[in-house]
N, C-alpha and C positions, 0 to 999 in steps of 0.2 A: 931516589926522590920520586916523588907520586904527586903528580896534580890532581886536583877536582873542581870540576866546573860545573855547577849547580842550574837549573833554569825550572821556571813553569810557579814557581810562587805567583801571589796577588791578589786579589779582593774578592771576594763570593760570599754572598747570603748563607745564613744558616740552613742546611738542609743541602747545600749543594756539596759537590766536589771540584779537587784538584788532582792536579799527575806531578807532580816531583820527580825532576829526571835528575841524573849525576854522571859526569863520562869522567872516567881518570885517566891519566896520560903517565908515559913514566914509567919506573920500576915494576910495569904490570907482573913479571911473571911473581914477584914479591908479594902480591895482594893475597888477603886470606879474606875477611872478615869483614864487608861492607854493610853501612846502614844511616839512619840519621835518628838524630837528637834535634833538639827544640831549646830556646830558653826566650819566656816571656818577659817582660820590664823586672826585674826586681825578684825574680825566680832565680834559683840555681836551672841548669844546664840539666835536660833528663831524655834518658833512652826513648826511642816511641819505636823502634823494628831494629830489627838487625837481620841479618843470613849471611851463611857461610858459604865458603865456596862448594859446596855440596849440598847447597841447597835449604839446610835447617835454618826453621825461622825461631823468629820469636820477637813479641810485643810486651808495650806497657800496656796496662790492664785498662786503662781510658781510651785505648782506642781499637782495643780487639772486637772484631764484628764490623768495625767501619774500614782502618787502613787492611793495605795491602803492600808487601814487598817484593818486589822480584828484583833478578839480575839477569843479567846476559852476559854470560863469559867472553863469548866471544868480542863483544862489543866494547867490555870492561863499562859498563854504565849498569847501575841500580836506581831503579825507579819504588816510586809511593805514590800508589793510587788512593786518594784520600775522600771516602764520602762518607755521605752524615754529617758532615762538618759541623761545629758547633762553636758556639764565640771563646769558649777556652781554648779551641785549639788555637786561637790567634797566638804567633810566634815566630821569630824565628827560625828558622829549619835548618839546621846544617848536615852533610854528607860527611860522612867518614869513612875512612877504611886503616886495618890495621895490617901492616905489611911487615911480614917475616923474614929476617935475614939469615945466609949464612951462617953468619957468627954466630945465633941460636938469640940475635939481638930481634926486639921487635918492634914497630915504630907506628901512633897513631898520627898521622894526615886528615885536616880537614879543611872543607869547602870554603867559601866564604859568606856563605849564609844566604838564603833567600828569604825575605819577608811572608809569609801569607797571614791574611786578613779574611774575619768572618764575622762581616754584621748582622747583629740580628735582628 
């Protein structure tokens, strides 16, 4: 089992930024593949970053040039430093990660969501 506890969502003007942090707890040595997804009112659920534990990233094309991903292995927390903000990015945020088992089984885990908001 893998927890994730999400913080740093909330309200900023267009043009500003946020940090989106995530600490997992749990089956850490099991974790491969952290990052987070979004889902606005009435949208499906969609990718915005991901990295693996080696480091490779990658983004949705709406928000390349503005987010940022990192991790810290040692800490098991993945952060998104988010600027440029713009009122679509209003959403949802959730943290995930996907953890590999022994058995060759593999399991996604996710946060429980932090709001951010971006008036414009």
């Amino acid at each position: 089992q893998v927890q994730l506890v999400e913080s740093g969502g909330g309200l900023v003007q267009a043009g500003g930024s946020l940090r989106l942090s995530c600490a997992a707890s749990g089956s850490i040595s099991s974790i491969n593949a952290m990052g987070w997804y979004r889902q606005a009112p009435g949208k499906q659920r969609e990718l915005v970053a991901t990295i693996t534990s080696e480091g490779s990233t990658d983004y949705a094309d709406s928000v390349k040039g503005r987010f940022t991903i990192s991790r810290d292995n040692a800490k098991n927390t993945v952060s998104l430093q988010m600027n440029s903000l713009k009122p679509e990015d209003t959403s949802v945020y959730y943290c995930y990660t996907v953890a590999h088992y022994s058995d060759a089984t593999r399991y996604t885990y996710w946060g429980q969501g932090t709001q951010v908001t971006v008036a414009s």
